[in-house]
Structure formats: C-alpha cells, structure tokens
N, CA and C of each residue as an Amber inpcrd file, in Angstrom:
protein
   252
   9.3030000  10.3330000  -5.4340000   8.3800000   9.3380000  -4.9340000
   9.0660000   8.4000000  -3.9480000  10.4040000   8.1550000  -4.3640000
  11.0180000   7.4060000  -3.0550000  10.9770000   7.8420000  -1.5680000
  11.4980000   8.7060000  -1.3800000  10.7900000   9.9280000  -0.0860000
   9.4340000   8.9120000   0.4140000   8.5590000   9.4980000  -0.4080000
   7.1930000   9.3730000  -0.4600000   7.0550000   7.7630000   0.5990000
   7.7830000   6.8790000  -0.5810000   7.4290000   5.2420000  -0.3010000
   7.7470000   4.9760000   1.0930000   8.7570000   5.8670000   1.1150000
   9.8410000   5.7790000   2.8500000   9.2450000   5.7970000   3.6270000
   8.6360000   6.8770000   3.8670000   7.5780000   7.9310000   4.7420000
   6.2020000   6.8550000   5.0130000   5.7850000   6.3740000   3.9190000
   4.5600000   6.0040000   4.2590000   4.7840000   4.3580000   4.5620000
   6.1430000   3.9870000   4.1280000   6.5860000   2.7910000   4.5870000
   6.7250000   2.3710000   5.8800000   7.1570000   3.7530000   6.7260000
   7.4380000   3.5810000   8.4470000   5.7250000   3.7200000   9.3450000
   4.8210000   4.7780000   8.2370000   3.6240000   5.0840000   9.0970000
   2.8430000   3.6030000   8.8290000   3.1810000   2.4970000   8.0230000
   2.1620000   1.3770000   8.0330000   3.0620000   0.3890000   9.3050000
   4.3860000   0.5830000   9.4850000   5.0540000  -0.2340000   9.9840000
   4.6650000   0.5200000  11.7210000   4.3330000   1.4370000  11.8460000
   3.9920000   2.1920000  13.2350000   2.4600000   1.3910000  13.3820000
   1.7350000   1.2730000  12.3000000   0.4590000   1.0300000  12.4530000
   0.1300000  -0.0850000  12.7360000   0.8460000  -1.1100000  11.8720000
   0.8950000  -2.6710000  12.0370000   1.8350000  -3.2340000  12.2610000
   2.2670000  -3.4050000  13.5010000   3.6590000  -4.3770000  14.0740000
   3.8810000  -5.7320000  13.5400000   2.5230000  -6.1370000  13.0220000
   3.2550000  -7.3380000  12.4040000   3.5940000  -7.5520000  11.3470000
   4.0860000  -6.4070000  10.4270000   4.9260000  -6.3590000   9.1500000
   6.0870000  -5.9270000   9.7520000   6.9170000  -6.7260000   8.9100000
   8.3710000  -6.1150000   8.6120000   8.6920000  -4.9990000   7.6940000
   9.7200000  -4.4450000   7.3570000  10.1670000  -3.2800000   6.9570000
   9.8510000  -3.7370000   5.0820000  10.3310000  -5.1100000   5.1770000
  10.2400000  -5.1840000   3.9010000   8.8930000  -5.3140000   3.1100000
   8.1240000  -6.4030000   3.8370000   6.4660000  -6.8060000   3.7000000
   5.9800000  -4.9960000   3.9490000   5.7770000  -4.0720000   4.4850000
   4.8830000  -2.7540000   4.4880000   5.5910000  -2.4430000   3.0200000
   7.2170000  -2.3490000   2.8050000   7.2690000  -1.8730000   1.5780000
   6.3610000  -2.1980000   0.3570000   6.7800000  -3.2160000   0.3120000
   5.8210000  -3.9350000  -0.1170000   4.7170000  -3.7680000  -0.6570000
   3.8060000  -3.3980000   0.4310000   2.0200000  -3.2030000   0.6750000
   2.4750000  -1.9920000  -0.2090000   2.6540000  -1.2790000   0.5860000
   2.9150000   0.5040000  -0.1880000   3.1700000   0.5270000  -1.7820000
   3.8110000  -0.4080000  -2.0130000   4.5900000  -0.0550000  -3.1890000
   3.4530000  -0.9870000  -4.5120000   2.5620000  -1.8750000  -3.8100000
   1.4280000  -2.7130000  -4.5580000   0.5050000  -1.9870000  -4.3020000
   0.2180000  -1.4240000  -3.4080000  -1.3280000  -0.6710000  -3.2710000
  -1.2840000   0.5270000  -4.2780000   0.2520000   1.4380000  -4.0990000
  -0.0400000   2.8790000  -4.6920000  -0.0780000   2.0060000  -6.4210000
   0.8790000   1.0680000  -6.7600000   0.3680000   1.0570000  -7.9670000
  -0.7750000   0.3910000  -8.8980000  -1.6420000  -0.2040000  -7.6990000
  -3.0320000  -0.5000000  -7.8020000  -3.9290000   0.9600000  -8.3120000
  -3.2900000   1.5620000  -7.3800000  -4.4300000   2.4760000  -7.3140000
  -4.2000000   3.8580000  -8.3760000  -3.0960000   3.9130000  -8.7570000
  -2.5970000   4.6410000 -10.2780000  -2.7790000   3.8080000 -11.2010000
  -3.1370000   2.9120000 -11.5480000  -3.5560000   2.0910000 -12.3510000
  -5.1190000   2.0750000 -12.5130000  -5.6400000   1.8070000 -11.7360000
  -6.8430000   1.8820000 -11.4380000  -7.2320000   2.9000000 -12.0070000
  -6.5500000   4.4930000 -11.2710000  -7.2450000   5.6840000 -11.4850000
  -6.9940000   5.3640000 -13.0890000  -6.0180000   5.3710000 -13.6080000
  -5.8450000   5.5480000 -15.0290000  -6.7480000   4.6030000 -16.0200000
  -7.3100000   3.5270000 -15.8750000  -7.9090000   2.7140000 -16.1510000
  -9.8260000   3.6470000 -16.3230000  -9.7290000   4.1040000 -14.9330000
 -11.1410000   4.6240000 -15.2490000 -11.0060000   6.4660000 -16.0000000
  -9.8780000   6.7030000 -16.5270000  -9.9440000   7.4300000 -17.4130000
  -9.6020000   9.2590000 -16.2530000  -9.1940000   8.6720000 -15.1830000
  -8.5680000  10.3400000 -15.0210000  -7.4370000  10.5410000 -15.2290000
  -7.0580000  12.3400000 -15.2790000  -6.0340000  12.1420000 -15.7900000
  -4.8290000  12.2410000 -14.3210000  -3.6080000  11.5370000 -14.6910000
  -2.4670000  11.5160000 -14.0260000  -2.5650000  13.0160000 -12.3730000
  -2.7990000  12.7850000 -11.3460000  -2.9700000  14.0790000 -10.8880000
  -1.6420000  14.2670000  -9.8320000  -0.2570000  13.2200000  -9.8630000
   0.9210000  13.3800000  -9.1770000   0.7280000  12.4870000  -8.1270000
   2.0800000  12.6660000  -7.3900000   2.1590000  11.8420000  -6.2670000
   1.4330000  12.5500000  -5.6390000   0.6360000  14.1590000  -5.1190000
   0.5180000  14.0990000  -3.8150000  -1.1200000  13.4880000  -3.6190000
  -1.6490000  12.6780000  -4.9490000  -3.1440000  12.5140000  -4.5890000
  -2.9340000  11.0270000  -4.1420000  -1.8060000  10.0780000  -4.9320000
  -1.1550000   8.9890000  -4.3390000  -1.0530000   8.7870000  -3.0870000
  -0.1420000  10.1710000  -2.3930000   0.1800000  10.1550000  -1.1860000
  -0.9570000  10.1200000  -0.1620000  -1.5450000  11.0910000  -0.2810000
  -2.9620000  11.1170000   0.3160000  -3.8880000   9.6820000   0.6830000
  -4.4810000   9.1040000  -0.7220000  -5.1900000   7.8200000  -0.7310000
  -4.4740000   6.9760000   0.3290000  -2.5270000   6.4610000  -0.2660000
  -2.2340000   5.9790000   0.8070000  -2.2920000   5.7440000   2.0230000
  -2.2440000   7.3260000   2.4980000  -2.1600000   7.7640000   4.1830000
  -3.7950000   7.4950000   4.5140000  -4.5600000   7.8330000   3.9720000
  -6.3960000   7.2360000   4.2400000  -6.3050000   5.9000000   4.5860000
  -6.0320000   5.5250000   3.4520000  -5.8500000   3.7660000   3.3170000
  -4.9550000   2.9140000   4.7440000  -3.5120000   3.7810000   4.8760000
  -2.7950000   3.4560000   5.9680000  -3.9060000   2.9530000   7.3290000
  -4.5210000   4.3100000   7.6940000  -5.2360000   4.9070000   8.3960000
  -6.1650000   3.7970000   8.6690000  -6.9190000   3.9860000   8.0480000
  -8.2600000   2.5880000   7.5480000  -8.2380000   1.3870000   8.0840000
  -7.3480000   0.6770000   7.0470000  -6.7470000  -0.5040000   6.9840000
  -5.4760000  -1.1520000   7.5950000  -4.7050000  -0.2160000   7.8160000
  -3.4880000  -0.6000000   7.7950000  -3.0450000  -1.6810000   8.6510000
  -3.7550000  -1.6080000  10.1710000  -3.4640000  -2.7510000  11.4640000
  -4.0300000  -3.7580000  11.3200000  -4.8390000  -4.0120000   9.9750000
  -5.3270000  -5.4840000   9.8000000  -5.1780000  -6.0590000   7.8410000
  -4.0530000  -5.3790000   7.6180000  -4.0530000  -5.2950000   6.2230000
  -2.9510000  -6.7700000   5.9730000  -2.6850000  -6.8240000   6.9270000
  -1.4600000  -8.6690000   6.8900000  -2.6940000  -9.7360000   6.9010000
  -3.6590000  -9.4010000   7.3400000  -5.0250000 -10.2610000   7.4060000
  -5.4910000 -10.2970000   5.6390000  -5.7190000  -9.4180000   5.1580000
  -6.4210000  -9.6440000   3.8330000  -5.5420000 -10.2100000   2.7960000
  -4.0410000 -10.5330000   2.8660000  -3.0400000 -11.0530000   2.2270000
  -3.5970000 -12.6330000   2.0320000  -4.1420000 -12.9640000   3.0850000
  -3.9690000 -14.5170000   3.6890000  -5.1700000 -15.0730000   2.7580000
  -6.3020000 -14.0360000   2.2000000  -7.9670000 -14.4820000   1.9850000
  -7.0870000 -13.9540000  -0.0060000  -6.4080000 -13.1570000  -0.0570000
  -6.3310000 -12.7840000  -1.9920000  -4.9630000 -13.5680000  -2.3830000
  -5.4050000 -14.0450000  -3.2240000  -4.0750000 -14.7400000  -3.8750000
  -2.9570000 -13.4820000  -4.4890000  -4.0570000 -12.6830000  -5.0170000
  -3.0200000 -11.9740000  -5.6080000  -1.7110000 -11.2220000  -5.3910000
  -2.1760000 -10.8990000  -3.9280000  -1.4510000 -10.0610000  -3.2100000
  -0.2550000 -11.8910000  -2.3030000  -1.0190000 -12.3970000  -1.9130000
  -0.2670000 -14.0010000  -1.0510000   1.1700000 -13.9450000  -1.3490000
   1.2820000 -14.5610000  -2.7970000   2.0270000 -14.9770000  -3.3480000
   3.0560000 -13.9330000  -3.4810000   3.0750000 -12.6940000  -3.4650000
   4.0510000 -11.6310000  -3.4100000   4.4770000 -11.2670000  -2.0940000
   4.4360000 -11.3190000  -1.3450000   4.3390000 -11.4090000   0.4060000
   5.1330000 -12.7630000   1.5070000   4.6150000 -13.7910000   0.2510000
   5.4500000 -14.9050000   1.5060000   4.0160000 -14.8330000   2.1050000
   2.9800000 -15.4320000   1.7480000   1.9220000 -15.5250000   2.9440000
   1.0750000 -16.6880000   1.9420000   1.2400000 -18.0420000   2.4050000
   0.4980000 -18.9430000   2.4630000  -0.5520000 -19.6050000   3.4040000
C-alpha cells in the first residue's frame, strides 16, 4: 500500500499545485481511510487495495484541484492540515 500512497500522492500533487508533498499525503492517506472505514461500516466485505486505489484515482480526478478548498469549510479534516 505504500507504493500505492506514493503514486497517488504525486497524481493529487500534479492535480493541485497548491498542496505540498506533505498536505496531498495527507489528503490520500485521510480520504483512503475514510473510505475503508466507511465501506466497512456499511457492511462490505474488505475487497483490497486495488478498489481503494481506484475510488482514490476517481476521487483524485473529481475533486482533487479544489480539494485544499473543502479543508477550509470541515473542521474535521482543518485541524489535521494546518488550515485555519
């Protein structure tokens, strides 16, 4: 999965220039475990990194060049970021 975090760490940092290396880690590394949590929460079972990987790269895709924007409006995410 480290691979993984790397990889999708540089395609958010290609996407959105105004993260740093560390802040996309970051994102990557709070979103995928949002979203394995999540899945597990609503009761599927475990299906690996590559369905992780996937959502991510959608999500990248999506969101990614305005995703330093939604930090600023959720606390939850703020406070882990350095974004007051």
């Amino acid at each position: 999965m480290k691979e993984i975090i790397e990889q999708l760490t540089i395609e958010l940092m290609e996407k959105n220039p105004n993260l740093s290396e560390e802040k996309a880690r970051t994102w990557i590394e709070l979103l995928a475990s949002d979203f394995e949590s999540s899945y597990a929460k609503a009761g599927y079972d475990y299906q690996g990194t590559a369905v992780v990987e996937k959502v991510m790269r959608q999500w990248i895709e999506s969101y990614g060049d305005k995703i330093h924007e939604f930090a600023s409006t959720n606390p939850k995410y703020a406070h882990l970021l350095d974004v007051q």
